[in-house]
N, C-alpha and C positions, 0 to 999 in steps of 0.2 A: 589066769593066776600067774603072778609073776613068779623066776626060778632064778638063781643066781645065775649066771653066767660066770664069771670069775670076781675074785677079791683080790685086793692088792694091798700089803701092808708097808708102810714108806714111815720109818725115824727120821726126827729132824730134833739137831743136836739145839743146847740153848744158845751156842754160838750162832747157827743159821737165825734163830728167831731175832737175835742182839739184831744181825743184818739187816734180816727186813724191818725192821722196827725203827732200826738208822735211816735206811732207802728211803721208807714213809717222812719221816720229821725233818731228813737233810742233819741229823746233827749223828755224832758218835759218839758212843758208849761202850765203857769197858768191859759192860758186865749186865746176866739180864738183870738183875736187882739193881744195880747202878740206872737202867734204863726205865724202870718202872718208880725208881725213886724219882728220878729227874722228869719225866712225863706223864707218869698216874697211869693208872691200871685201865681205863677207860680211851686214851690215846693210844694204849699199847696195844689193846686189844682190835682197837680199829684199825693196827696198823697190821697187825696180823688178819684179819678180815679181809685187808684192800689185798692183801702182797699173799696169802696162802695159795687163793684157787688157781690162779696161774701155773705159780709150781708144782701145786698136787695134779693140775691137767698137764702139763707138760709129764713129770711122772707115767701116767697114767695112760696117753697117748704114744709114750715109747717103748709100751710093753704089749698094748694091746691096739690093732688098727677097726676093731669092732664099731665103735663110736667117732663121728666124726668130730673134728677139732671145734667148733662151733659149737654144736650143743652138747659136748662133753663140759667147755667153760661154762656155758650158760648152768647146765647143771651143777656141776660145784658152785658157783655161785649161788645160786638158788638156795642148795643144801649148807651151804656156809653160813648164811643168817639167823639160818636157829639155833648157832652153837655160843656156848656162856663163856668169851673166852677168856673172859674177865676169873671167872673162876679157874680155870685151867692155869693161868698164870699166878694165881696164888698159890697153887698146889706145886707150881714148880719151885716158887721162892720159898714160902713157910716149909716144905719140906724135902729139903734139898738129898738127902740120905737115903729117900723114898723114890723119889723121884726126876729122872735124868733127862730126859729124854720126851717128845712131842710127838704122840704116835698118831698116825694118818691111816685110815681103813676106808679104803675108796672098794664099793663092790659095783659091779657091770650087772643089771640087771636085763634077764629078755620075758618078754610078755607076747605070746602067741594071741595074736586078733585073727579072724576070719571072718572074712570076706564071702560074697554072693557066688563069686568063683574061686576064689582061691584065697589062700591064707599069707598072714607074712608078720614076724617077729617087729618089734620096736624094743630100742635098746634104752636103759638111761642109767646115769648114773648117779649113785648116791655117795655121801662119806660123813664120816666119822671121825671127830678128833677127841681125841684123853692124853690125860699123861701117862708113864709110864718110867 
C-alpha cells in the first residue's frame, strides 16, 4: 500500500501562466483574459499542459532529491493529462474576486515491494492542480 512520502504545495500567479502561455504561441499578452480572448480556452490550456510539468518538476526536484529528474518529469506528465485545464482557467477569469491564484499539489508517493530476499521502496509522483 502506498504512504505519502512528502507533499509540496507551489502558487503560480496569473502573470506566470500569461508567460507560459506567451512561450507556447510566441505572441504576447497583457493579461490572462486578454490571452484567452486572443487564443481560446483550448490553446491556452494546451499551452499550460506543454509548459506546466517542467516547472512543477523543476519545483519539485529542488526541494526533494527522492525521485529522480527523469521519472519525476515522466510522472507529471503523465499526471498532467487528466487534468480539465480548460476549466481551471474559466474559474480564474469568470471569477476573478475568488480566485487569484493557480495552485500546484505535487505529493511524493513510496510503496514498499518485497522481494524473495529483500525488500525495497519505489517512489512516484503525483499532482494536482485547482485554483485558488
Amino acid at each position: 500500500m502506498a504512504q505519502v512520502h512528502s507533499q509540496h504545495t507551489q502558487y503560480l500567479s496569473k502573470d506566470e501562466l500569461v508567460q507560459m502561455i506567451d512561450q507556447y504561441t510566441g505572441k504576447s499578452s497583457s493579461s490572462l483574459a486578454y490571452a484567452i480572448a486572443s487564443f481560446g480556452y483550448s490553446l491556452c490550456g494546451a499551452a499550460l499542459k506543454a509548459k506546466l510539468p517542467p516547472v512543477v518538476a523543476g519545483f519539485i526536484g529542488a526541494v526533494t532529491t527522492v525521485v529522480a529528474g527523469a521519472a519525476l518529469l515522466r510522472d507529471v506528465t503523465n499526471n498532467t493529462e487528466r487534468q480539465n485545464f480548460v476549466g481551471l482557467l474559466k474559474n480564474l477569469v469568470d471569477n476573478p474576486r475568488q480566485f487569484t491564484k493557480f495552485k500546484v499539489v505535487s505529493t511524493i508517493w513510496m510503496e514498499w515491494h518485497e522481494g524473495p530476499t529483500t525488500g525495497y521502496y519505489n517512489y512516484y509522483t503525483t499532482i494536482s492542480y485547482d485554483v485558488a
